[in-house]
Wavefront OBJ file of the C-alpha trace (Angstrom):
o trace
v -52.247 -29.595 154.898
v -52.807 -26.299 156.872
v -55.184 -24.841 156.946
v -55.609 -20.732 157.070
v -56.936 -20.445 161.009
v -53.149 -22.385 162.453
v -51.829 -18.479 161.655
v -54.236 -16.585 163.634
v -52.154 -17.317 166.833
v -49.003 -16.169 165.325
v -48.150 -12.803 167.249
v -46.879 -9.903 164.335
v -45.318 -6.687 165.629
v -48.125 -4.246 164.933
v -45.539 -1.945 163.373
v -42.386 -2.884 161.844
v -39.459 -0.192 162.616
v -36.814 0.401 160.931
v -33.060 0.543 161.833
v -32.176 4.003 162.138
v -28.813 5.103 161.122
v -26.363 6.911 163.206
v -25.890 10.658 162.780
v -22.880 11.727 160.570
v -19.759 13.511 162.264
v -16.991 15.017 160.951
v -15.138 12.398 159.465
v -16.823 9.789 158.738
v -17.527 10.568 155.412
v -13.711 9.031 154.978
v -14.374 5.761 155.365
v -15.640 4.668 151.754
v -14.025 1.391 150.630
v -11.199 2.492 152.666
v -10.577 5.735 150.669
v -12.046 9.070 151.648
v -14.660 10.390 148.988
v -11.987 13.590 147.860
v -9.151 11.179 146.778
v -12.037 8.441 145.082
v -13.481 11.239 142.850
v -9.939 12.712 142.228
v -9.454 9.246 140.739
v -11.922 9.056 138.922
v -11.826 12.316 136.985
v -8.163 11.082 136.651
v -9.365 8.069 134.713
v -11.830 10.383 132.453
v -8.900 12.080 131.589
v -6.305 9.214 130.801
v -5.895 7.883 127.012
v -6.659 4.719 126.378
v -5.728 2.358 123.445
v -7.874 -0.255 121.512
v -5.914 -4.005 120.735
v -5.979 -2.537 117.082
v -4.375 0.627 117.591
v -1.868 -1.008 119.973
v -0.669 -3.720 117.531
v -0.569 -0.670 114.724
v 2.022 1.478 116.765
v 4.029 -1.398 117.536
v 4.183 -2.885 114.177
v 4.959 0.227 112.771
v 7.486 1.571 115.503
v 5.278 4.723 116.637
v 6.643 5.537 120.120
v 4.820 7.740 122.425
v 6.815 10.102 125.102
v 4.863 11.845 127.704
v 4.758 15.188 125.960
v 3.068 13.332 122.728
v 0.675 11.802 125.080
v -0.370 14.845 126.663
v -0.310 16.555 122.958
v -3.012 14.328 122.165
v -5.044 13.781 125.267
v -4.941 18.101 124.830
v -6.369 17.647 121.229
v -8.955 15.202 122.645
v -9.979 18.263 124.679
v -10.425 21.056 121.904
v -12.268 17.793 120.156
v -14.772 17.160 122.680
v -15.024 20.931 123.668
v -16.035 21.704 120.118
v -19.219 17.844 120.624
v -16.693 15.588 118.151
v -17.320 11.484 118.514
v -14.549 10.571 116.296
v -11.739 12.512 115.608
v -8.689 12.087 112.937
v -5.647 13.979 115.006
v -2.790 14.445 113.073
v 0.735 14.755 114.213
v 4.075 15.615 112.464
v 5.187 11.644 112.689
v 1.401 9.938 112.662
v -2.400 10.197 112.337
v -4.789 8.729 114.865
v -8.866 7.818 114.695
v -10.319 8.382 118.337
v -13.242 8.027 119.822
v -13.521 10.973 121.990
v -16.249 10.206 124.135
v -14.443 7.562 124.974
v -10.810 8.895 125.238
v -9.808 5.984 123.141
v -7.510 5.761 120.385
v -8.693 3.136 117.902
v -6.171 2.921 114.927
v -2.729 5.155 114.196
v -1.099 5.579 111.275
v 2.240 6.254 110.527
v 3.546 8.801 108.011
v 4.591 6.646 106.080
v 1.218 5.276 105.511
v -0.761 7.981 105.595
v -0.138 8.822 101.450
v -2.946 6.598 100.151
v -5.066 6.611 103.528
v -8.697 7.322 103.257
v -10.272 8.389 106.959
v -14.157 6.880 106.749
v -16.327 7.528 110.298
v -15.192 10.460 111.527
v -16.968 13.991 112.640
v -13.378 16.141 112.838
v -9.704 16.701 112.532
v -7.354 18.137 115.061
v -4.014 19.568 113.729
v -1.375 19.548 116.092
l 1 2 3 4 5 6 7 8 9 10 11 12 13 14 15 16 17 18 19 20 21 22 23 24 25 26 27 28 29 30 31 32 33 34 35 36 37 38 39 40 41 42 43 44 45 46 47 48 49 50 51 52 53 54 55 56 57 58 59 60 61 62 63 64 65 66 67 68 69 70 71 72 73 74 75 76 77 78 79 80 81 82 83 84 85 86
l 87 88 89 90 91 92 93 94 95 96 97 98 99 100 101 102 103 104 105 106 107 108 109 110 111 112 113 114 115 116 117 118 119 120 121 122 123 124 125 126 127 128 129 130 131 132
């Protein structure tokens, strides 16, 4: 066993320093993951923007042959806007061909609904609609 008084010969630095880091210059601000800090947040605010689709809704449009062009995607990530501009969490949007229940804080479409179905449907959990 030791005791306490076998540490009292032990020599501490009286003050510990610190590592200092080197002064920024232009350009290093660049080097973050491989990726300079303009093109990571561009990416990001990309991704805030992008739709995205729940299993549920996926399987829905598929099984009920909903296809989406690039002009009805931006239609609706557009009515996601006015939605979240106007503090919606779940929105019903409704297009000529389909209905959809999104979570707009999320960007995420949860379930769709073609016209077809949309006679009997009954929308439960939502805050708004968006006509397009």
């Amino acid at each position: 066993m030791l005791k306490i008084a076998a540490y009292n010969n032990v020599n501490l630095p009286e003050k510990v320093q610190r590592p200092v880091a080197p002064p920024r210059t232009a350009g290093t601000e660049k080097n973050v993951g491989g990726a300079d800090f303009k093109s990571t947040l561009d990416q990001a605010l990309d991704n805030k923007k992008s739709l995205h689709f729940s299993a549920h809704a996926k399987a829905r449009l598929h099984s009920r042959g909903v296809n989406l062009s690039e002009s009805k995607l931006d239609a609706l990530s557009k009515a996601i806007d006015k939605a979240d501009a106007k503090g919606a969490r779940e929105s019903l949007i409704l297009s000529d061909e389909a209905a959809y229940v999104v979570s707009v804080k999320n960007r995420t479409i949860i379930t769709a609904f073609d016209r077809d179905n949309l006679r009997d449907g009954v929308f439960t959990s939502i805050d708004s609609a968006v006509v397009l």
